[in-house]
C-alpha positions in Angstrom: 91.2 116.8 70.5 89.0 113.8 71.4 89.0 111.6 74.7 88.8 107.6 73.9 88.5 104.7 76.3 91.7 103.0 76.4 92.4 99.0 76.7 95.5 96.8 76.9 95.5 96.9 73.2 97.0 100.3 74.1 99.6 99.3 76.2 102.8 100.3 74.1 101.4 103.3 73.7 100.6 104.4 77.3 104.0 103.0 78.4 105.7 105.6 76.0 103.8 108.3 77.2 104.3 107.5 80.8 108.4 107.2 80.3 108.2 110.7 78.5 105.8 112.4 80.9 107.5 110.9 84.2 111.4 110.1 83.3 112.2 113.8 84.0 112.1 116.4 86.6 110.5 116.4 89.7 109.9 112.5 89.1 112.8 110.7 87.8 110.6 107.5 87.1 112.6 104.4 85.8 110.5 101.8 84.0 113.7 99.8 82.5 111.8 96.7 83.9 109.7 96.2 81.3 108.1 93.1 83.2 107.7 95.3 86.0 105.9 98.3 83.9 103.5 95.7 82.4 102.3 94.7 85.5 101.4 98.2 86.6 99.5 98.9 83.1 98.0 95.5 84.3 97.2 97.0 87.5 95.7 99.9 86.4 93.5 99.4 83.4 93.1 95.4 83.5 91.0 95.6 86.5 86.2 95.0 86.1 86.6 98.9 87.7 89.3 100.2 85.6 88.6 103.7 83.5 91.6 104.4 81.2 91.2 107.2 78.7 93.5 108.6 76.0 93.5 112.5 74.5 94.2 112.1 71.5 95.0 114.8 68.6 94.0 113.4 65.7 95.4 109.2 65.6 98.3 110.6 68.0 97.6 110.0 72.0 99.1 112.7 73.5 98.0 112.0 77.4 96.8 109.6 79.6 94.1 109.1 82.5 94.6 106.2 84.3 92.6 105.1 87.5 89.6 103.6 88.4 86.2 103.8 89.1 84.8 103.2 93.1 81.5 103.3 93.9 80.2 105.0 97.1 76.9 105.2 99.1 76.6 108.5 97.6 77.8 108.3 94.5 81.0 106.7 91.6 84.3 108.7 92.1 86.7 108.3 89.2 89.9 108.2 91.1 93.0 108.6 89.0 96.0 106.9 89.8 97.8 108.2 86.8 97.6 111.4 84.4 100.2 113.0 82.2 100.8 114.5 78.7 103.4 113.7 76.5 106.3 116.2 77.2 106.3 117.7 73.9 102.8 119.1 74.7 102.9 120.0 77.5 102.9 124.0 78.9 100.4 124.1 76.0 97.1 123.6 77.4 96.5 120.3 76.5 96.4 118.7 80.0 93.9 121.3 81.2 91.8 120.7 78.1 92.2 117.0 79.2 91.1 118.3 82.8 87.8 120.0 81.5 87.2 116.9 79.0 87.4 114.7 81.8 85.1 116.7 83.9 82.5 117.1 80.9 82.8 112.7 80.2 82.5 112.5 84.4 79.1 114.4 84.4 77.9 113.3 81.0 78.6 109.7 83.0 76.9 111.1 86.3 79.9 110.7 88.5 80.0 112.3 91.5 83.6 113.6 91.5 87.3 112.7 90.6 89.8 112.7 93.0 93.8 111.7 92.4 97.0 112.2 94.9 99.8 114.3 93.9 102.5 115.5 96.1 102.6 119.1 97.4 106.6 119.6 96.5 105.6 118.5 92.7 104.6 121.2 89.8 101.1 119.2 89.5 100.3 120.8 92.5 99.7 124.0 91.3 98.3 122.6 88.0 95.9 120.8 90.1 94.6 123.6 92.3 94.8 126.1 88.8 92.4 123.5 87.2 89.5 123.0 89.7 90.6 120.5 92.0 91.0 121.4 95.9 93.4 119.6 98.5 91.0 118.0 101.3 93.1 118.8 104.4 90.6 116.5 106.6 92.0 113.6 104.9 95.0 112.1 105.9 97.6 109.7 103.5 98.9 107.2 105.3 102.0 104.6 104.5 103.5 101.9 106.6 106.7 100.2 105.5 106.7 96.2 105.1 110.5 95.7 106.1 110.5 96.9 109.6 
């Protein structure tokens, strides 16, 4: 398996591994607005600070890395606003393997670290935590609704 950098070129193919990976259990994600979904592909990889990379096995992309790059007094963090696997690999090792590749590119690229937000109830959790990364309890989420 190989990690490539991934452009809007690749598009059609990161939408169909994002509505395999997130259309099921504990996410329920529905993309049906496909004007809608190609805004957030927009948003996430068409962006001067974008990093999008792809593992692929063989000519086949089997998972996804989607986020950004933000640069810090102290460093670049490559914070991830998006990773998955298709479902057909996963439980297989291939999103850890993605995991340590993306570690390996991150240090071979001198970043300092990668974050990404998951939520505590979710499976990723625990894949998270398994793989290296470690909840930062200082830090707070915050989210304020615009209707009321």
């Amino acid at each position: 398996m190989e990690i490539r950098q991934l452009n809007m070129q690749n598009e059609k193919e990161i939408m169909e591994i994002i509505k395999d990976a997130f259309a099921v259990d504990p996410w329920y994600d529905n993309w049906d607005d496909e004007e809608i979904f190609h805004l957030y592909i927009l948003d996430v990889i068409g962006n001067v600070n974008s990093l999008a990379l792809g593992l692929y096995e063989g000519n086949e992309l089997v998972g996804v890395s989607l986020g950004r790059l933000k640069h810090w007094f102290n460093g670049t963090e490559y914070c991830i606003d998006d990773f998955c696997i298709r479902s057909s690999c996963q439980g297989k090792g291939a999103g850890s393997l993605f995991l340590k590749m993306l570690r390996a590119y991150g240090r071979k690229k001198n970043y300092k670290k990668i974050t990404l937000r998951t939520k505590r109830t979710a499976s990723a959790y625990e894949f998270y935590k398994k793989n290296g990364f470690r909840e930062i309890e200082e830090d707070v989420f915050f989210s304020m609704e615009c209707n009321i």
